[in-house]
N, C-alpha and C positions, 0 to 999 in steps of 0.2 A: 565783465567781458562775456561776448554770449557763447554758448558751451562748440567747442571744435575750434573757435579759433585763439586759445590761449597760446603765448607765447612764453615759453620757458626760460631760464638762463643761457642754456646751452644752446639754445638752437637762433641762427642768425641770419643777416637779409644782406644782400649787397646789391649795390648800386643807388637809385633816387627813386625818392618818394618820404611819403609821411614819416618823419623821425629816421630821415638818412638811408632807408632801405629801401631795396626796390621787394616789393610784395606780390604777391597773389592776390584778388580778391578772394574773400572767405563769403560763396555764393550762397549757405544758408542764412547766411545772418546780416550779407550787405558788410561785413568786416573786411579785415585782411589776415591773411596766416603769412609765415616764414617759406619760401621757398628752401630754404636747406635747413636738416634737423638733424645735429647728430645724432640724438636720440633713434630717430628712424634707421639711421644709416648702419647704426649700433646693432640692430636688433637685425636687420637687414643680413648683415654680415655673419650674428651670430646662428642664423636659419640657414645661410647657405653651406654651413660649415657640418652640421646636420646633413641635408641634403646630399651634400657632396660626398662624405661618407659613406651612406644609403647608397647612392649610387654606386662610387666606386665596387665596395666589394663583392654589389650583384653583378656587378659586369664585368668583373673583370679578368674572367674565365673567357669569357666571349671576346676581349679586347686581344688577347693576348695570342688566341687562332687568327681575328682578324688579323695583327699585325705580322704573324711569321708568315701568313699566306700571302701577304701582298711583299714581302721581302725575301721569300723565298717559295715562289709557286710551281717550282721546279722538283721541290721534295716533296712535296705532298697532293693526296688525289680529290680532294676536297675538304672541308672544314670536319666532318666526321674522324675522317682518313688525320688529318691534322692532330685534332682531341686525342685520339685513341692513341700515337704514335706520342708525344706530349708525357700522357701518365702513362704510358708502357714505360717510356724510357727515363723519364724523368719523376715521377710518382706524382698524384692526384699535385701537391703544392703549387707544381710547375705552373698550374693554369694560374698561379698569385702571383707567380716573378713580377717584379718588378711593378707590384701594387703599390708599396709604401711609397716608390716617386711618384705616383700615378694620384695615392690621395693627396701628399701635399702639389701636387701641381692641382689634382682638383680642388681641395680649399679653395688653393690660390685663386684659380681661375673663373670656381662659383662664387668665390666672393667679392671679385671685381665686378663678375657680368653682373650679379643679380644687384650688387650696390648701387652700378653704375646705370641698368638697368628701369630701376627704382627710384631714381635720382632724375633722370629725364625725365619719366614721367610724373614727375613732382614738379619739375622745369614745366614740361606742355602737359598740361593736363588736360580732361575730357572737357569740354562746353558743358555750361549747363543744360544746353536742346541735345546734348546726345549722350550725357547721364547716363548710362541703363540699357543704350541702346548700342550696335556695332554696324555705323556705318560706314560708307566704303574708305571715307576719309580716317577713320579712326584707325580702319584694319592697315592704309596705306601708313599712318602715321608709325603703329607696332611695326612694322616691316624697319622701314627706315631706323626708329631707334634701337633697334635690334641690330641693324646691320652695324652703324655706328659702336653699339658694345662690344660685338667682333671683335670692332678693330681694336679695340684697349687691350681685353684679354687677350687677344692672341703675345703683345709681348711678356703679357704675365706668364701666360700658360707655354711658354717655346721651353726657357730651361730644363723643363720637369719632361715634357714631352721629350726632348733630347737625347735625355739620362732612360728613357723607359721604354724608347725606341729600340735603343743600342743594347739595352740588357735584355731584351727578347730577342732581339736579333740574334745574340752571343748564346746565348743557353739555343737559340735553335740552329745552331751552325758548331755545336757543342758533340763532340763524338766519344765514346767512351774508351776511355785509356788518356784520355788529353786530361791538362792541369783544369781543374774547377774553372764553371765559367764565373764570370765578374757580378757581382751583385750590386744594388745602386751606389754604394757608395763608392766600389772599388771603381765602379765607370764611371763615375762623379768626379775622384780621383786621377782618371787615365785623360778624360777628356780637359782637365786644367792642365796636366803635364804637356799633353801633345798639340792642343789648340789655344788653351789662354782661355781666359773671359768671354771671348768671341766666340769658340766652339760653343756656350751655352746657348746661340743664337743662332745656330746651324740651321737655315731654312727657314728663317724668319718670314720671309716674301713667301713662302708655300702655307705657313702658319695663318696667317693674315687672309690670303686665296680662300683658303677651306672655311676657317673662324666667322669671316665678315657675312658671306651668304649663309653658313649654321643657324647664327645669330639671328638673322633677319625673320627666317623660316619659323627658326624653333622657339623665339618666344611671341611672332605673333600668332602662330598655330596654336599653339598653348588659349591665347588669350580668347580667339576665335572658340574653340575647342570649348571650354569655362563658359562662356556666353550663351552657346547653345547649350548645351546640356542642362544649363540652371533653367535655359528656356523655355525645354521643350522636352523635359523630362523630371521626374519624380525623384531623381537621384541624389544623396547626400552629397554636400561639398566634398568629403573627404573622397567618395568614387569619384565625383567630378575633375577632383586633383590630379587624382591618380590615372585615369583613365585619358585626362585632357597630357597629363607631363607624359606615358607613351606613345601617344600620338607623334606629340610634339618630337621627339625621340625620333620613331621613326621617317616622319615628313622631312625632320630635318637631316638626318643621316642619308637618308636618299635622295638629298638633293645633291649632297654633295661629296660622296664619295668616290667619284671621278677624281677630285682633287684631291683627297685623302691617300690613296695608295703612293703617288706622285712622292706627296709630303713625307710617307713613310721611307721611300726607300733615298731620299733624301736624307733626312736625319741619321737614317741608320747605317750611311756612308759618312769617311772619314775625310774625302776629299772636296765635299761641297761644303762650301761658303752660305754665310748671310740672305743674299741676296742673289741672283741672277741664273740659277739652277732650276728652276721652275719648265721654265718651258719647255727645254732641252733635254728634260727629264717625262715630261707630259708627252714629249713627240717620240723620246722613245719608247716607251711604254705600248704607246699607238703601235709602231712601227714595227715590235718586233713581237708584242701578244695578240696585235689588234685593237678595235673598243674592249673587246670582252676583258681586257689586259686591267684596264682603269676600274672596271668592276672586280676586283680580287680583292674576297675577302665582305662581297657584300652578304651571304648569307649570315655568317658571324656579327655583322655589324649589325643586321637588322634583329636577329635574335638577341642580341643585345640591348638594342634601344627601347623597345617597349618597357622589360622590365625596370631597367638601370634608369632610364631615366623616369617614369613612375616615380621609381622610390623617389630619385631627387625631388622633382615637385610636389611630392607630399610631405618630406621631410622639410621640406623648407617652411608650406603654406601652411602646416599642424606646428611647427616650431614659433612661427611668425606668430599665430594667432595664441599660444601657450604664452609667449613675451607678454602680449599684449592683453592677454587676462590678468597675468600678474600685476603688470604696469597699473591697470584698473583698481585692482585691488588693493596694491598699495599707496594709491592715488597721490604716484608723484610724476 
């Protein structure tokens, strides 16, 4: 079999073609490879778990002003003004509340995107006329399957966002002399008592709003980003990584943080629902901050997204490729 299109135990073809699969052609050798490998999907998952990590705990100082600014911009004078008031009153930790749901929703969530992600493009992969190159169709095609993995993750990622919404919200509506505020689990706890199974999906449709256009953005910016830089600069992958995943970070964050505050002060109310809160929630915001209303909270965000997600697309692409040295090495 000639070298790249070996097929393994594990890894499987569905639908028709040669030997009951439906295949890929395998365009260096005129073969066929496996459309699905769990092998891939493996390694895929265990990079993003890395990644998401890296990210989380750079950013989650910065996550944590954004979200009290946009659910409560009424006590504070700015993201500075925020910070400073945060560890005056609550000590340096405060800016961690509500990390630990915050990493496992991000596992969760980098591990479906970038799976699911990686899986498409295993599905549509590049022609062999545009290989190496990025053109307009390839850039339109990232968008699209970007936009699509939105949509998956976002109901992976709603639970954790739920529980991490609410426990910033709580510690910042938190006065001294009142009982401790709630931490993820005790609002993990409050929120099956008082809503059920359903309150973990409080804002689903706000989830899905923000998620699908993120998605779209932020990993064909990434991909764009990668392309040129190997193109047209002297730079190592690993700057390329890094430098292409904050981009991606912030193009994608500023697309869509209109929809993000919305989603926030959604979740971090007790009387919105699933589904149908979105708008009515958008219009007021409009109505009674203005536009400027929907941008609350973008300095934090943006100071966030460069570094945090940086790390993420380096931890993932130096994990991916560490996997896959191994893999080599023990040549199985």
């Amino acid at each position: 079999t000639p070298p790249g299109c070996k097929r393994e135990p594990w890894q499987f073809e569905i639908g028709s073609g040669e030997g009951g699969g439906l295949v890929r052609p395998c365009r260096s050798a005129g073969m066929s490879e496996p459309v699905f490998s769990l092998r891939e999907t493996i390694k895929d998952v265990a990079s993003s778990v890395v990644g998401a990590a890296a990210c989380c705990y750079t950013g989650a100082p910065f996550d944590t002003v954004k979200v009290r600014m946009q659910a409560r911009p009424d006590k504070f004078l700015g993201p500075v003004n925020c910070a400073y008031k945060t560890v005056s009153e609550e000590g340096v930790l405060a800016l961690w509340k509500g990390s630990r749901a915050t990493l496992t929703g991000m596992v969760m969530e980098n591990a479906a995107a970038f799976a699911v992600n990686e899986q498409l493009k295993r599905i549509f992969p590049a022609s062999a006329e545009s290989e190496g190159t990025m053109s307009a169709s390839e850039m339109a095609k990232g968008v699209v399957l970007g936009s699509i993995t939105g949509i998956v993750t976002a109901a992976v990622l709603c639970p954790a966002e739920v529980i991490k919404t609410k426990t910033q919200v709580a510690m910042a509506n938190h006065k001294l002399g009142d009982p401790p505020a709630p931490n993820e689990f005790k609002m993990l706890r409050a929120v099956w008592s008082k809503q059920g199974p359903r309150g973990f999906y409080t804002g689903l449709e706000a989830q899905a709003m923000r998620d699908g256009p993120f998605y779209a953005v932020f990993f064909g910016s990434y991909e764009i980003s990668v392309h040129l830089l190997r193109q047209y600069t002297l730079l190592p992958d690993e700057a390329a990584f890094f430098i292409s995943g904050g981009i991606a970070g912030m193009v994608g964050w500023g697309a869509v943080i209109p929809f993000d505050g919305p989603k926030s002060i959604i979740q971090a109310s007790w009387k919105t629902g699933i589904a149908g809160d979105f708008g009515s929630t958008f219009r007021t915001v409009v109505r009674e901050r203005g536009l400027g209303g929907l941008y609350a909270g973008f300095a934090p965000a943006m100071c966030r997204a460069f570094p945090a997600n940086a790390a993420l697309f380096l931890g993932y692409e130096m994990t991916k490729r560490g996997l896959n040295d191994v893999e080599e090495m023990l040549q199985f």
